[in-house]
N, C-alpha and C positions, 0 to 999 in steps of 0.2 A: 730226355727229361720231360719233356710236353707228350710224350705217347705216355706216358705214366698219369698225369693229369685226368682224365677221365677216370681213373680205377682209383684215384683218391677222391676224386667228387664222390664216388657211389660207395664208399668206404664210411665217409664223413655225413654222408645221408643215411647209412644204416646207423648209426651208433645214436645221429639226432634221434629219429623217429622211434627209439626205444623207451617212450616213453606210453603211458597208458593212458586210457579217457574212465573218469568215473562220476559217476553221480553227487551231487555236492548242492546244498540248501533245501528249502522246503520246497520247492518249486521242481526240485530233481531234474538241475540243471546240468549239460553234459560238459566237461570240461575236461583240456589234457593235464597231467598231472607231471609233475619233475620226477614223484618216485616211482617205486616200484609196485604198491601196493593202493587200496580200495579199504577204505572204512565205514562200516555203518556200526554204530555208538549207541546204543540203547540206555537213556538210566531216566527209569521211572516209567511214566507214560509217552516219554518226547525220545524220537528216533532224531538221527544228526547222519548223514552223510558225508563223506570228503576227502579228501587225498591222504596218504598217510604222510607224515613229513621222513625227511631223508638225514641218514647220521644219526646223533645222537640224540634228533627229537621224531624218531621213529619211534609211535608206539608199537607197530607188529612185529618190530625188533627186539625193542627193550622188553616187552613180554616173552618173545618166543611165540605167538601167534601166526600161522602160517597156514592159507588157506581153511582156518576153522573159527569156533567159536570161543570164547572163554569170559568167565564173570572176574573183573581186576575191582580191591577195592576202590572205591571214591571216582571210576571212572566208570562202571557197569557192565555190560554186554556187550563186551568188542567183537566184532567180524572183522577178519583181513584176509584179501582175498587179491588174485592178481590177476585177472581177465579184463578184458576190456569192458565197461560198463557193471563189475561183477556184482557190486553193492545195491543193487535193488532191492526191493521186493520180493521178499520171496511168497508172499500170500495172493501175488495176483498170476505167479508164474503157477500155483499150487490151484487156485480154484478155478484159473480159467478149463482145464483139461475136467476138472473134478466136473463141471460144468457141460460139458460136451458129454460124456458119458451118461451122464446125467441123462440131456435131452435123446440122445441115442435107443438108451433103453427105453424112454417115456414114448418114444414117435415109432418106436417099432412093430 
């Protein structure tokens, strides 16, 4: 019985640590999350960040959103995504490289 003990410790530490880290407040603070997925929220001018919720108050569920984008009435510009940190920015992951080629060519 007790030589089995260690193979359920490491059993019961996989299934905890399945959870995800994502971006959450205006400060894009990092935090782990219960579900499965990564929100960023678009509607209007103001972006929102945050965990998706789990069950039936799962928005990337209740739409069918899965790793993409899509416009829902009354809530806007959903992304759900499920990498670890996945809901950033994608305009700084985008201009920093645009940036580097940039001075590339310039200093050449």
């Amino acid at each position: 019985m007790f030589q089995m003990l260690p193979l359920l410790l490491f059993f019961s530490f996989i299934s905890y640590s399945s959870s995800i880290e994502c971006y959450s407040g205006s400060q894009l603070q990092m935090i782990e999350c219960p579900s499965l997925s990564c929100i960023k929220q678009t509607l209007g001018y103001d972006t929102v960040r945050y965990c998706d919720g789990v069950g039936l108050s799962s928005i990337c569920q209740t739409y069918n959103i899965f790793e993409t984008c899509d416009t829902i009435p009354n809530l806007g510009f959903i992304c759900c995504c499920s990498g670890n940190l996945c809901n950033s920015s994608s305009l700084i992951s985008f201009t920093l490289p645009t940036l580097l080629v940039f001075l590339f060519i310039l200093l050449r």
